[in-house]
Predicted model as a PDB file, atoms N, CA, C, CB and O in Angstrom, pLDDT in the B-factor column:
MODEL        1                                                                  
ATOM      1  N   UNK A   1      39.000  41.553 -70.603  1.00 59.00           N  
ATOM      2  CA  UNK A   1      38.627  40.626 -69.536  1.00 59.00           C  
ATOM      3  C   UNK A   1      37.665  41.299 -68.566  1.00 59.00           C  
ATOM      4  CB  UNK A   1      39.877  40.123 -68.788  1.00 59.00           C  
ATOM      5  O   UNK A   1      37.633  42.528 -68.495  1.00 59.00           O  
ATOM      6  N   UNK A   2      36.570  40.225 -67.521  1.00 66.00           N  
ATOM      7  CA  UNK A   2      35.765  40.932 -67.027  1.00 66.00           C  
ATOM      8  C   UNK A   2      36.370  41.018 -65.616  1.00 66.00           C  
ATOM      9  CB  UNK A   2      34.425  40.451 -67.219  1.00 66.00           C  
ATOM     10  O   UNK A   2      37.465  40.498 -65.405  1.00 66.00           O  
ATOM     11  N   UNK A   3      35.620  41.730 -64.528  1.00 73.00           N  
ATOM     12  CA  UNK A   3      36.418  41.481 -63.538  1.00 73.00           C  
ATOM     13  C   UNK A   3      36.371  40.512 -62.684  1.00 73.00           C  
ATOM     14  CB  UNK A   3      36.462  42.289 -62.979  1.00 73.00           C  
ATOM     15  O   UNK A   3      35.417  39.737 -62.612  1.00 73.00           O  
ATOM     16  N   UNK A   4      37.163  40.471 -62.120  1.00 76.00           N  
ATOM     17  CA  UNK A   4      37.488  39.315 -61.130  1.00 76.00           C  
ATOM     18  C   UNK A   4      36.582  38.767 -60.355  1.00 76.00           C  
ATOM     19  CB  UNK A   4      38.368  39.624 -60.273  1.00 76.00           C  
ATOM     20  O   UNK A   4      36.334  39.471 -59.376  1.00 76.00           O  
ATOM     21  N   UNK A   5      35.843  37.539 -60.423  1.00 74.00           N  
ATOM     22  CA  UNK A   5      34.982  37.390 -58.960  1.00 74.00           C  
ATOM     23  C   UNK A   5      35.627  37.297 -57.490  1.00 74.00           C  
ATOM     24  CB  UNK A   5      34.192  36.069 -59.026  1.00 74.00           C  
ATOM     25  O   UNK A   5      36.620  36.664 -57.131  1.00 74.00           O  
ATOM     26  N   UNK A   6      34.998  37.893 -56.951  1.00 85.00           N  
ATOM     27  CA  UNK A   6      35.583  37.924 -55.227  1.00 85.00           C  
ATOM     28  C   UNK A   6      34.523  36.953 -54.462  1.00 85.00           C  
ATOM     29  CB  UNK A   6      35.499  39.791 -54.350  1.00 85.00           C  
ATOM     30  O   UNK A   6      33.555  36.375 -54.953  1.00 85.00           O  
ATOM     31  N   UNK A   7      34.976  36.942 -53.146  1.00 86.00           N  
ATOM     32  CA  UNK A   7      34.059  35.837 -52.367  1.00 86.00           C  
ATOM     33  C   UNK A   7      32.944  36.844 -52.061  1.00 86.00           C  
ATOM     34  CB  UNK A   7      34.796  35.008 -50.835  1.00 86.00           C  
ATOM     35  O   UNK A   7      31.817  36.492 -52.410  1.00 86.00           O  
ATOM     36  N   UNK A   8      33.066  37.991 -51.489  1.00 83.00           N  
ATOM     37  CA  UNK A   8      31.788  38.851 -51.018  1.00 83.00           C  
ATOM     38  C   UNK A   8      31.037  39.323 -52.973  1.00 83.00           C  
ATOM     39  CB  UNK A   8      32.580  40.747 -49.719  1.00 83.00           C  
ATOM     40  O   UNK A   8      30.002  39.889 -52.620  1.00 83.00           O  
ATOM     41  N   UNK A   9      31.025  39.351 -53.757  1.00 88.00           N  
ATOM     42  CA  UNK A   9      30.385  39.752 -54.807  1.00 88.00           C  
ATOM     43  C   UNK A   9      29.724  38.256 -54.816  1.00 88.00           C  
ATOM     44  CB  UNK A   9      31.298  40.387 -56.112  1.00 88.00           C  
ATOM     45  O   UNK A   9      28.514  38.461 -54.714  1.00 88.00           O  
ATOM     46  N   UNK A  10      29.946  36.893 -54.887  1.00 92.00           N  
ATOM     47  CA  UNK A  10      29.444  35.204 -54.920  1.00 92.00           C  
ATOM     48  C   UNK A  10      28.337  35.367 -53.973  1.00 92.00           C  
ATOM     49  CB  UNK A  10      30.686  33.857 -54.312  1.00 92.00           C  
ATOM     50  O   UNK A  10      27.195  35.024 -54.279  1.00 92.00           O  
ATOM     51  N   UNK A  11      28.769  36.125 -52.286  1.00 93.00           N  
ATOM     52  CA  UNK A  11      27.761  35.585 -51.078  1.00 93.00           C  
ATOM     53  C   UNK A  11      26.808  36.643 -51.416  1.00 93.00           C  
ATOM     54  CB  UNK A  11      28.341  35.574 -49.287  1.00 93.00           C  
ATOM     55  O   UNK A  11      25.649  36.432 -51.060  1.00 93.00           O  
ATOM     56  N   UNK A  12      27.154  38.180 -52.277  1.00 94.00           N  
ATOM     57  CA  UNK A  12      26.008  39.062 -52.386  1.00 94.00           C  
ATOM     58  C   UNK A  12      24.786  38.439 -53.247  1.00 94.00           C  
ATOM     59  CB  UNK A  12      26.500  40.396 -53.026  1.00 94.00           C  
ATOM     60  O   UNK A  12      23.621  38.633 -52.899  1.00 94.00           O  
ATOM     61  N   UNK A  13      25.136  37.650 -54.437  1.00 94.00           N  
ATOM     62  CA  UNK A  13      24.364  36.928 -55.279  1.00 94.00           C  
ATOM     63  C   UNK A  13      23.271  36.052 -54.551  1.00 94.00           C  
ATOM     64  CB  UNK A  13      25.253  36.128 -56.086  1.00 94.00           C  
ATOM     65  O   UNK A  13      22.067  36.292 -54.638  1.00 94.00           O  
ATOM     66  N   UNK A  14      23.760  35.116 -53.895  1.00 96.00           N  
ATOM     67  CA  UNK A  14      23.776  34.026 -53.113  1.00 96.00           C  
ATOM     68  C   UNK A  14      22.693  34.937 -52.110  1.00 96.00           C  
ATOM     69  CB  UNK A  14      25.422  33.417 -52.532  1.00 96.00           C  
ATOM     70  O   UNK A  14      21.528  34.614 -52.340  1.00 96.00           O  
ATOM     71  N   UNK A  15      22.789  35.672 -51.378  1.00 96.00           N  
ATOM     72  CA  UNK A  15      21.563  36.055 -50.394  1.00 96.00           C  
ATOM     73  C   UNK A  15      20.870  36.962 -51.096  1.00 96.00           C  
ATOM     74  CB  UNK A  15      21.918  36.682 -48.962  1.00 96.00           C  
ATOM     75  O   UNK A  15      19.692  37.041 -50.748  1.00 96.00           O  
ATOM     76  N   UNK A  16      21.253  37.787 -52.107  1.00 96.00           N  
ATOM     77  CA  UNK A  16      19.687  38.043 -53.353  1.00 96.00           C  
ATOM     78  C   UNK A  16      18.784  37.003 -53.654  1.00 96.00           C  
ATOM     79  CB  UNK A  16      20.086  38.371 -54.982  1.00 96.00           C  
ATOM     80  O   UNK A  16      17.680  36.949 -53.113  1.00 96.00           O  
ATOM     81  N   UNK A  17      19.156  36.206 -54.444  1.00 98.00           N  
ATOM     82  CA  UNK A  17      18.698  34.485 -54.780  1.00 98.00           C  
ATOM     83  C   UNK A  17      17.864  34.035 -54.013  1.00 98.00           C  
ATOM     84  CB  UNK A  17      19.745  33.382 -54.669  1.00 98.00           C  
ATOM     85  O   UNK A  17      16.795  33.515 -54.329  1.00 98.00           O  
ATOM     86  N   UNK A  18      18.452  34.265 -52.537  1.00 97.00           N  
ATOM     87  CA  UNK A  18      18.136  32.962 -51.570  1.00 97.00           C  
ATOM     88  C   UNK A  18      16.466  34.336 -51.289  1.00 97.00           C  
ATOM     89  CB  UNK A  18      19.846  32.368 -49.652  1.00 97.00           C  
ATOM     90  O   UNK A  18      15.355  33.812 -51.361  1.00 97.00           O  
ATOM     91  N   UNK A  19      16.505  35.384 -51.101  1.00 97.00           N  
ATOM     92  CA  UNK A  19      15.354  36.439 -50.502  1.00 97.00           C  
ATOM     93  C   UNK A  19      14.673  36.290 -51.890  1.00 97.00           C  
ATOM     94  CB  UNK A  19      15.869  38.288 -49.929  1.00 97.00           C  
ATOM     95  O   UNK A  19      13.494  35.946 -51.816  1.00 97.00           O  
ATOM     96  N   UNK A  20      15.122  36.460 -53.023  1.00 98.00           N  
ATOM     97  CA  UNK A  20      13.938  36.369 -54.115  1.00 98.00           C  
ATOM     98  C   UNK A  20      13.295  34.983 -54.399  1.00 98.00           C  
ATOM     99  CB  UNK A  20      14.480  36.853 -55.502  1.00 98.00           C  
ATOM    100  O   UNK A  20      12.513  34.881 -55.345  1.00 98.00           O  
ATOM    101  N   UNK A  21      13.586  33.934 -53.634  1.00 98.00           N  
ATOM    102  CA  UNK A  21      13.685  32.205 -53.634  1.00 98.00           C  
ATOM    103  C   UNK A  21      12.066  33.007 -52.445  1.00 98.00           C  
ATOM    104  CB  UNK A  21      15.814  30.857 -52.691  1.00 98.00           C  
ATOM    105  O   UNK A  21      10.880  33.035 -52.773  1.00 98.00           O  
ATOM    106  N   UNK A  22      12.515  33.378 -51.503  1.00 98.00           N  
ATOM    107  CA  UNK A  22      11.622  33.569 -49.984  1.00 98.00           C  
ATOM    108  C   UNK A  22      10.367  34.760 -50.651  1.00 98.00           C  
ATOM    109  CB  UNK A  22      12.922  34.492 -48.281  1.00 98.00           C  
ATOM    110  O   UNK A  22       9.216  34.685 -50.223  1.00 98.00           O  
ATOM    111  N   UNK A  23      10.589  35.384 -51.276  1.00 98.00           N  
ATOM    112  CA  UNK A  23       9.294  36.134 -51.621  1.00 98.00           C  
ATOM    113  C   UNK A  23       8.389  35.430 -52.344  1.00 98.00           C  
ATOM    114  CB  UNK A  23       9.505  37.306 -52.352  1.00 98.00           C  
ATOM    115  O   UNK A  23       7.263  35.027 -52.052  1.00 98.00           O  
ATOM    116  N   UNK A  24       9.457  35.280 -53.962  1.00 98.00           N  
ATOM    117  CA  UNK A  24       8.140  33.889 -54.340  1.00 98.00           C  
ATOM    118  C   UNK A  24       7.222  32.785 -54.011  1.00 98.00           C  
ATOM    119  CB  UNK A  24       8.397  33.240 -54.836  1.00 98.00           C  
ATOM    120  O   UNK A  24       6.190  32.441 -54.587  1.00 98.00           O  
ATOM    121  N   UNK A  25       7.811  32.292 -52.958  1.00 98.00           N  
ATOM    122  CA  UNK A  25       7.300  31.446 -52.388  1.00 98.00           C  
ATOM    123  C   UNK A  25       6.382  31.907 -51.491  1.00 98.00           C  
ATOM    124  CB  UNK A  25       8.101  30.755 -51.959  1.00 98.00           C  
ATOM    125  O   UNK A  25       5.361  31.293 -51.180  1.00 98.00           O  
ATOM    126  N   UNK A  26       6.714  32.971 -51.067  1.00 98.00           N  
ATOM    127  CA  UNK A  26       5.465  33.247 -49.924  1.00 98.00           C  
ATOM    128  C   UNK A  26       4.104  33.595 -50.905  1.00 98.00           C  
ATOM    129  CB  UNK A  26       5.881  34.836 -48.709  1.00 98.00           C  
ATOM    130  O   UNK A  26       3.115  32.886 -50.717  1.00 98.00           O  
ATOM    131  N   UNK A  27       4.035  34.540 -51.824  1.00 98.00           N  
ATOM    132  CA  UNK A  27       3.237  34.744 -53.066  1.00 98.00           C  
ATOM    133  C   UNK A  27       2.828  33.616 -53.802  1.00 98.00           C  
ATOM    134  CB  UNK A  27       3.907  35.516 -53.946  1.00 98.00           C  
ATOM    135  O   UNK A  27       1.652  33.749 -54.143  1.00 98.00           O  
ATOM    136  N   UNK A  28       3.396  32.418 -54.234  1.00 98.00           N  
ATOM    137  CA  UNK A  28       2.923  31.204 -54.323  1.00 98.00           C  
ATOM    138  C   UNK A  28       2.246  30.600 -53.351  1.00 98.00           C  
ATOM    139  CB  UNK A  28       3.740  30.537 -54.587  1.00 98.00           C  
ATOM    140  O   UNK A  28       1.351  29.909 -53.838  1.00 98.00           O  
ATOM    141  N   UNK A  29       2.289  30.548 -51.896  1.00 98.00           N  
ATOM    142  CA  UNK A  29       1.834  30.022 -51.178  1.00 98.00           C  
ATOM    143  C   UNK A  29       0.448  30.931 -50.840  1.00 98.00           C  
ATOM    144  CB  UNK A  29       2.809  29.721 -50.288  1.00 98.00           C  
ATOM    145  O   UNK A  29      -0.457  30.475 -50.142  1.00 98.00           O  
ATOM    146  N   UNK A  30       0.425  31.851 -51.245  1.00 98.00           N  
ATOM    147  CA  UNK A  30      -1.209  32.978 -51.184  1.00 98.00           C  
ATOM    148  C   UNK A  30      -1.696  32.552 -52.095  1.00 98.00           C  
ATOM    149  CB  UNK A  30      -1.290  34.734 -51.382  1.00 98.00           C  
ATOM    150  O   UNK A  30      -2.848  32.124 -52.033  1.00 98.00           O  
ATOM    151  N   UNK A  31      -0.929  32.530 -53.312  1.00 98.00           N  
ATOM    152  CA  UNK A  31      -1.932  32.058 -54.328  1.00 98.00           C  
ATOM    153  C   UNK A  31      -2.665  30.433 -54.678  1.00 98.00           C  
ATOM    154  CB  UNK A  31      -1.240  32.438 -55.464  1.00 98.00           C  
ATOM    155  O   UNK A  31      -3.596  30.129 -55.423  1.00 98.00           O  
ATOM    156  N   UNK A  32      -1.744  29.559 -53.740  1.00 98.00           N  
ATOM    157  CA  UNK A  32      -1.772  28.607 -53.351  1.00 98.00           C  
ATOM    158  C   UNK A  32      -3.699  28.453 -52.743  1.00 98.00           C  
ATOM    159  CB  UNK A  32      -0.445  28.577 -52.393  1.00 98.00           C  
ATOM    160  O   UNK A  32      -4.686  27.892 -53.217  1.00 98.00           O  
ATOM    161  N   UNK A  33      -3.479  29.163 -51.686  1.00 98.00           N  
ATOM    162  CA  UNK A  33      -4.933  29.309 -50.171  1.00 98.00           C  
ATOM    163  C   UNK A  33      -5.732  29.769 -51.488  1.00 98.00           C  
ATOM    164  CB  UNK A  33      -4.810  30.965 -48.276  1.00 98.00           C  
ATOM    165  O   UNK A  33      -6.700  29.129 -51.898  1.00 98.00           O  
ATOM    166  N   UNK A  34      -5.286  30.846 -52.074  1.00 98.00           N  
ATOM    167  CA  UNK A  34      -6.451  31.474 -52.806  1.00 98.00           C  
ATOM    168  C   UNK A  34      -7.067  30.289 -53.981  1.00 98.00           C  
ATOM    169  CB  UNK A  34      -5.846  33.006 -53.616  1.00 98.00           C  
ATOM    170  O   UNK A  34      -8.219  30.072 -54.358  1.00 98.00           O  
ATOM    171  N   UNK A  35      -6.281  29.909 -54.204  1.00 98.00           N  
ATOM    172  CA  UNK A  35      -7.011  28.636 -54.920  1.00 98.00           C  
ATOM    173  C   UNK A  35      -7.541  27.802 -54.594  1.00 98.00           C  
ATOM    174  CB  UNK A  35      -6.551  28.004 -55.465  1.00 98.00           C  
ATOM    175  O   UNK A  35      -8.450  27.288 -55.245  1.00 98.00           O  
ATOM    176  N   UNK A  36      -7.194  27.458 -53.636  1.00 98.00           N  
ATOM    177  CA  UNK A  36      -7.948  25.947 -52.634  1.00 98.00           C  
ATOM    178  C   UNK A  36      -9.734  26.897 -52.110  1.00 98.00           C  
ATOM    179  CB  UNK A  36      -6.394  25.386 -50.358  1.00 98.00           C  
ATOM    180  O   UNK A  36     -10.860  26.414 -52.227  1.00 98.00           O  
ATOM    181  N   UNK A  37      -9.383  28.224 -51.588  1.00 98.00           N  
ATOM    182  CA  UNK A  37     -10.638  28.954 -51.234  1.00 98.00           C  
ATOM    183  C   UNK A  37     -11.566  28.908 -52.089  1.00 98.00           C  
ATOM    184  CB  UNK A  37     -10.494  30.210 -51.000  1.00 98.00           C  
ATOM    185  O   UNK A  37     -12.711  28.951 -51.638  1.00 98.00           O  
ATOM    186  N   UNK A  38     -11.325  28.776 -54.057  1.00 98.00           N  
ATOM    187  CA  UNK A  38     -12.029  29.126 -54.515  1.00 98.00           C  
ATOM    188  C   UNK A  38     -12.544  27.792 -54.972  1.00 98.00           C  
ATOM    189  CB  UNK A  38     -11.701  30.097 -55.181  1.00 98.00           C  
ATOM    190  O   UNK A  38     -13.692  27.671 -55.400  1.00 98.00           O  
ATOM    191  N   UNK A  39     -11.682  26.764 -54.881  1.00 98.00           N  
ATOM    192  CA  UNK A  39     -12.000  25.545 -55.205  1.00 98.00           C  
ATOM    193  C   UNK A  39     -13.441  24.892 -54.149  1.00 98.00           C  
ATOM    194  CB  UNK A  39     -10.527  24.738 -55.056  1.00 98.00           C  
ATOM    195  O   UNK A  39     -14.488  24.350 -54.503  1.00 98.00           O  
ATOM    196  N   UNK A  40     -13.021  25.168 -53.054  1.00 98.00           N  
ATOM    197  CA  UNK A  40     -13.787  24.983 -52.123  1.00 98.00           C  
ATOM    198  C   UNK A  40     -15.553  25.681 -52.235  1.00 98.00           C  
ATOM    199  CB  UNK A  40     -12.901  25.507 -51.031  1.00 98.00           C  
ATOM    200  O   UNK A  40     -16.546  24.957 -52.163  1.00 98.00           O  
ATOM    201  N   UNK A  41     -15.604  27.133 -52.410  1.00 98.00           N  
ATOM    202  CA  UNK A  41     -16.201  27.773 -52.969  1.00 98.00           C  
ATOM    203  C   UNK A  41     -17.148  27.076 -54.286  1.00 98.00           C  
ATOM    204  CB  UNK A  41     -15.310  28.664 -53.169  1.00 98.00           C  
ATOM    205  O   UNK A  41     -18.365  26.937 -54.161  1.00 98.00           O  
ATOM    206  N   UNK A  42     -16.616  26.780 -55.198  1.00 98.00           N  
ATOM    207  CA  UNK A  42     -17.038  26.046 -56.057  1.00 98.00           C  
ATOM    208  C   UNK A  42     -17.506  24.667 -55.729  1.00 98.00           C  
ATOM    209  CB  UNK A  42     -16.194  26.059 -56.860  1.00 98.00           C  
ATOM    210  O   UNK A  42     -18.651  24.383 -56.081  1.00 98.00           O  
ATOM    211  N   UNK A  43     -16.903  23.905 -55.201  1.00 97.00           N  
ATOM    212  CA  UNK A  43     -17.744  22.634 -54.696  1.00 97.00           C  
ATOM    213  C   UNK A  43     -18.882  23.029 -53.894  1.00 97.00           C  
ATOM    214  CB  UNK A  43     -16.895  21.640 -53.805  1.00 97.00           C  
ATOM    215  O   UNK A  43     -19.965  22.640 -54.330  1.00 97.00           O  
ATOM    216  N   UNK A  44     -18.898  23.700 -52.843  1.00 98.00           N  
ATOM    217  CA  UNK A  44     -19.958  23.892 -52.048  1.00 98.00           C  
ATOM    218  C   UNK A  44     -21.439  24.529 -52.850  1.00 98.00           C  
ATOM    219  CB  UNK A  44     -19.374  24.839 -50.937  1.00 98.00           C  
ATOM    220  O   UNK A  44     -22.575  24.313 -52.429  1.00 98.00           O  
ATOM    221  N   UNK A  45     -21.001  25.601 -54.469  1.00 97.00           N  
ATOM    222  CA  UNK A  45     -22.324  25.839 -55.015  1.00 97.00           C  
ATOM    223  C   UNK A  45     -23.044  24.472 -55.886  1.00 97.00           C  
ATOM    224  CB  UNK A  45     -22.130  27.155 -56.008  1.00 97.00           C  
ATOM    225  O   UNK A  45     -24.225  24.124 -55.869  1.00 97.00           O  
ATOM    226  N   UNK A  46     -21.995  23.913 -56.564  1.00 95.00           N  
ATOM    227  CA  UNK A  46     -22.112  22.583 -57.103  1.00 95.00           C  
ATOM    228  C   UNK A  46     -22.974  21.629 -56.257  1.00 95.00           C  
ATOM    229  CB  UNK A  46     -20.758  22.015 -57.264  1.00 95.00           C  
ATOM    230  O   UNK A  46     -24.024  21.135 -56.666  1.00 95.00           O  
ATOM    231  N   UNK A  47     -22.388  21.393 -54.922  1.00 93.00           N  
ATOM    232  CA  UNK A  47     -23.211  21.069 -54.369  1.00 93.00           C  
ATOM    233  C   UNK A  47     -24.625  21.721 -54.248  1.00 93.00           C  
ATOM    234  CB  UNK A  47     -22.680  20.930 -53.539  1.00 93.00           C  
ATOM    235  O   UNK A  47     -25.497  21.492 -55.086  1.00 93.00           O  
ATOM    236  N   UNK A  48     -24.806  22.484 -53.251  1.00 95.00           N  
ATOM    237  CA  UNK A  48     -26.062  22.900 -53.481  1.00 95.00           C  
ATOM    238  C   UNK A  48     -27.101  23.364 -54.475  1.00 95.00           C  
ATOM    239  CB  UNK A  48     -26.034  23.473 -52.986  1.00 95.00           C  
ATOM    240  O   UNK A  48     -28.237  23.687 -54.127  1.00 95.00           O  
ATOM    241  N   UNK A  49     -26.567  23.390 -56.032  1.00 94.00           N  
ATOM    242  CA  UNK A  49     -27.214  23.398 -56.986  1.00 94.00           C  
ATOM    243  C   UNK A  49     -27.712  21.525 -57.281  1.00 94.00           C  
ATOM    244  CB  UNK A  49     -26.270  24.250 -58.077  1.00 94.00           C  
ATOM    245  O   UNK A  49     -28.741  21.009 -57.718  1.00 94.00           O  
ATOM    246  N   UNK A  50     -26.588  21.045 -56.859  1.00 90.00           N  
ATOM    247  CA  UNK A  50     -27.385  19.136 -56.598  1.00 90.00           C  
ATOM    248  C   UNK A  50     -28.230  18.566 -55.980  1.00 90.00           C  
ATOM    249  CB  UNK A  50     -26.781  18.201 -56.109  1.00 90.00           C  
ATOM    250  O   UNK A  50     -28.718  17.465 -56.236  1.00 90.00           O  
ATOM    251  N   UNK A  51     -28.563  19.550 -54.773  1.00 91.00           N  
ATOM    252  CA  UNK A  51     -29.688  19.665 -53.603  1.00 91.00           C  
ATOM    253  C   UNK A  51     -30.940  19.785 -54.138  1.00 91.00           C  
ATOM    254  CB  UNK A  51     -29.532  20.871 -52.654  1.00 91.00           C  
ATOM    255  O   UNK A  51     -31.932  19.063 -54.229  1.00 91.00           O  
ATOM    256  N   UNK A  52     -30.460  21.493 -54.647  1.00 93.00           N  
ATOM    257  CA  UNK A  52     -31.659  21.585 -55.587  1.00 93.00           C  
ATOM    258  C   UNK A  52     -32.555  21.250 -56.297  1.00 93.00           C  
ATOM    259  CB  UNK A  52     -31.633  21.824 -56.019  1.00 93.00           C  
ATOM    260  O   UNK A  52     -33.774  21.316 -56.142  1.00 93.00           O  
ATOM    261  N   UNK A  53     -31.731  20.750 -57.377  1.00 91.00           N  
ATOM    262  CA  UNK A  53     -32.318  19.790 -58.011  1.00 91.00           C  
ATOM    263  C   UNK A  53     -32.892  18.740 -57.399  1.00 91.00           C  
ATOM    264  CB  UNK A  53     -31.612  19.391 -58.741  1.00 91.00           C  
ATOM    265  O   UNK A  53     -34.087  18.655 -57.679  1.00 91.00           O  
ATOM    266  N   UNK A  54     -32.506  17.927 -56.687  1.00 90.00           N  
ATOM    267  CA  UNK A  54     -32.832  17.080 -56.064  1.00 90.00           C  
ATOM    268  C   UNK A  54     -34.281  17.154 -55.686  1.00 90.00           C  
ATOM    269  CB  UNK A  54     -32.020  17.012 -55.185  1.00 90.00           C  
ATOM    270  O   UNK A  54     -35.282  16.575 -56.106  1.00 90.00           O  
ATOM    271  N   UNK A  55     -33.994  18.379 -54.422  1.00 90.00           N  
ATOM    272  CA  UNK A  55     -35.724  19.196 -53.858  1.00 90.00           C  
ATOM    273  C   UNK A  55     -36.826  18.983 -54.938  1.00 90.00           C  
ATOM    274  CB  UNK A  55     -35.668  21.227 -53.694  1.00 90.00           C  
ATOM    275  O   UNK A  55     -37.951  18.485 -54.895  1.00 90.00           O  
ATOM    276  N   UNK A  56     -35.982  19.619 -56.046  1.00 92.00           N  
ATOM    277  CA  UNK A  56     -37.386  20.295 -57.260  1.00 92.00           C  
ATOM    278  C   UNK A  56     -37.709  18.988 -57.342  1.00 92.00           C  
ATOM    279  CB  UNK A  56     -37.053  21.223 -59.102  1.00 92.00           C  
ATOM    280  O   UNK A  56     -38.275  18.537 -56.346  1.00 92.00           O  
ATOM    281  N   UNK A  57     -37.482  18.126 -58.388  1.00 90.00           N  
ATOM    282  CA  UNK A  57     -37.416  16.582 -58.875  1.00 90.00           C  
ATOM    283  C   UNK A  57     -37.790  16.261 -57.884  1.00 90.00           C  
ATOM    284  CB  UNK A  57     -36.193  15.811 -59.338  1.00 90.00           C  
ATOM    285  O   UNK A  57     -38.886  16.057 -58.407  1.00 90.00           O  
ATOM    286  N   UNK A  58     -38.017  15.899 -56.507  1.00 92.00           N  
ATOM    287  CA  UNK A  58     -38.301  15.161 -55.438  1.00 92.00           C  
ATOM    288  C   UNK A  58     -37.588  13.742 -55.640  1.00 92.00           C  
ATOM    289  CB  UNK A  58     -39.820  15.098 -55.262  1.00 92.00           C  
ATOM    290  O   UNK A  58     -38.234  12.718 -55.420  1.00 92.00           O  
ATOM    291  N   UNK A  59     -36.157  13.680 -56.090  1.00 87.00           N  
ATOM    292  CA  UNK A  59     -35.522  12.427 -56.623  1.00 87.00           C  
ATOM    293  C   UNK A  59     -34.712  12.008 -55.416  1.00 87.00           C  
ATOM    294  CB  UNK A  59     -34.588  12.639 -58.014  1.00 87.00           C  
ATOM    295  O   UNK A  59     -33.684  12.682 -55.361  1.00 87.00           O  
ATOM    296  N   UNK A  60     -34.809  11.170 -54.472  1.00 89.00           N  
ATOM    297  CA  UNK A  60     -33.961  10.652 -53.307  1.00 89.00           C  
ATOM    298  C   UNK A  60     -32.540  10.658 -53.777  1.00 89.00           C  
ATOM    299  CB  UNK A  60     -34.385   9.158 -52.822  1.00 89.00           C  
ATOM    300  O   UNK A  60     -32.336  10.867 -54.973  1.00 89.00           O  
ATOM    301  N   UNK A  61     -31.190  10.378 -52.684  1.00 87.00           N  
ATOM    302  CA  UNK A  61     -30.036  10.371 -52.841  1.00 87.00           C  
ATOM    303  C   UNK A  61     -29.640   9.287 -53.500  1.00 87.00           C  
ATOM    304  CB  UNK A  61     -29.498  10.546 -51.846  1.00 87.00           C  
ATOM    305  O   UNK A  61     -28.566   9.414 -54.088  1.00 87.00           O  
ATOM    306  N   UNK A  62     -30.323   7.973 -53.607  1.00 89.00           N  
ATOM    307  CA  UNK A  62     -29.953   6.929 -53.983  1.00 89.00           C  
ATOM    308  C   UNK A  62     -30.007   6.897 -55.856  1.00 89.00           C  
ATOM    309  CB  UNK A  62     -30.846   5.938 -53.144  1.00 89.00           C  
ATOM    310  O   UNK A  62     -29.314   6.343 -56.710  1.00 89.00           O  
ATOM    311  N   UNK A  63     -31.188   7.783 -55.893  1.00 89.00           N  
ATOM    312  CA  UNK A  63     -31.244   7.638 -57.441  1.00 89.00           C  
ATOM    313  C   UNK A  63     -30.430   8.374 -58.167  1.00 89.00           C  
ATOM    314  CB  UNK A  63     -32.442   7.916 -57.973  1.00 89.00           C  
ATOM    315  O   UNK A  63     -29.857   8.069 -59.213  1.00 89.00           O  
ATOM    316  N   UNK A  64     -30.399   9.478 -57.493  1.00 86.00           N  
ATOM    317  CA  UNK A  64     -29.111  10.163 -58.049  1.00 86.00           C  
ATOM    318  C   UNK A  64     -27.833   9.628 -58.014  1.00 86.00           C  
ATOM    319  CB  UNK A  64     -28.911  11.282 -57.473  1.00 86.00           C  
ATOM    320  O   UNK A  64     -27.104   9.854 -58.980  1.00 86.00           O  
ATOM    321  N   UNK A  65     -27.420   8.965 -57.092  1.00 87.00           N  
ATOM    322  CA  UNK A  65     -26.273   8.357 -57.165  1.00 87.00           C  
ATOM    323  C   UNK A  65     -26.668   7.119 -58.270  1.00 87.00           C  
ATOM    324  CB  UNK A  65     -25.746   7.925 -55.642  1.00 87.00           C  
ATOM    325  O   UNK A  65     -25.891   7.164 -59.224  1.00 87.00           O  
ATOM    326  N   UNK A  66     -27.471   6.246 -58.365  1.00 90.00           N  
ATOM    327  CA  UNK A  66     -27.198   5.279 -59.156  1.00 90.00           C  
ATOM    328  C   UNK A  66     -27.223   5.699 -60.437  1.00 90.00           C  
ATOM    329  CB  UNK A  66     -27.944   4.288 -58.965  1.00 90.00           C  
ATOM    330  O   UNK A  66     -26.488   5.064 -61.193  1.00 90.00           O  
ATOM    331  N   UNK A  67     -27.884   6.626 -60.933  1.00 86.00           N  
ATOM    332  CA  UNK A  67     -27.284   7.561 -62.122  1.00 86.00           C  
ATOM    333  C   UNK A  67     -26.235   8.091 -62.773  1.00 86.00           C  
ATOM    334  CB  UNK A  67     -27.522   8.305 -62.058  1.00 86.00           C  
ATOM    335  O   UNK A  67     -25.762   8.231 -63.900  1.00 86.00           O  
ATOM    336  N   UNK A  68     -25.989   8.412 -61.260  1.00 85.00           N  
ATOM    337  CA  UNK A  68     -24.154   9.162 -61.663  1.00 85.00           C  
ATOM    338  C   UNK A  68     -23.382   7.402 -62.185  1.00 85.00           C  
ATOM    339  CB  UNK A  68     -22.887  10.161 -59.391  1.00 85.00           C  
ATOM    340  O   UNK A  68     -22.832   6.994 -63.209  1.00 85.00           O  
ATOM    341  N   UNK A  69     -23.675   6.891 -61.078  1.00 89.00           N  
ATOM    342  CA  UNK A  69     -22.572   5.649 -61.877  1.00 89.00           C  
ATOM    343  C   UNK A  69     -22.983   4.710 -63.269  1.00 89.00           C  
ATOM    344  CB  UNK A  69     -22.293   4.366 -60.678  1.00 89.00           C  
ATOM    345  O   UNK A  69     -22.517   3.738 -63.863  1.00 89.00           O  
ATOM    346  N   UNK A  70     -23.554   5.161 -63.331  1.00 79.00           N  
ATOM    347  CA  UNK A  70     -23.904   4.369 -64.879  1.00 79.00           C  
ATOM    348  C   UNK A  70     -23.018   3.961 -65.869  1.00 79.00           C  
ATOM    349  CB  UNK A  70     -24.670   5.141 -65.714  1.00 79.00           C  
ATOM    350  O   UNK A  70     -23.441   3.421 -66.891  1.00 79.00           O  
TER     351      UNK A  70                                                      
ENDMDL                                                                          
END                                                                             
């Protein structure tokens, strides 16, 4: 037989759990920002590679948009 559970060996589990519950999450939540940063990052070159184009082409906003929806 194994040994006995006690109430303090249950609450030691129980506040391991609950601090390894609180680290992950804080590390999820960095990696969280860090993703939205890079997402952000990425729209903003997207964008301005659409500018670009735009400039070169001398193509107004309207035509480009009625393009995109086609």
């Amino acid at each position: 037989m194994g040994r006995p559970v006690t109430q303090l060996g249950v609450e030691t589990k129980v506040k391991k759990a609950r601090e390894k519950v609180v680290r992950c999450k804080a590390l999820y939540d960095a990696a969280l920002k860090e993703l939205d940063e890079a997402l952000t990052e990425q729209d903003k070159f997207t964008s301005d590679r659409i500018l670009q184009a735009m400039k070169k082409k001398g193509k107004p906003l309207e035509e480009v948009l009625r393009l995109i929806n086609l």
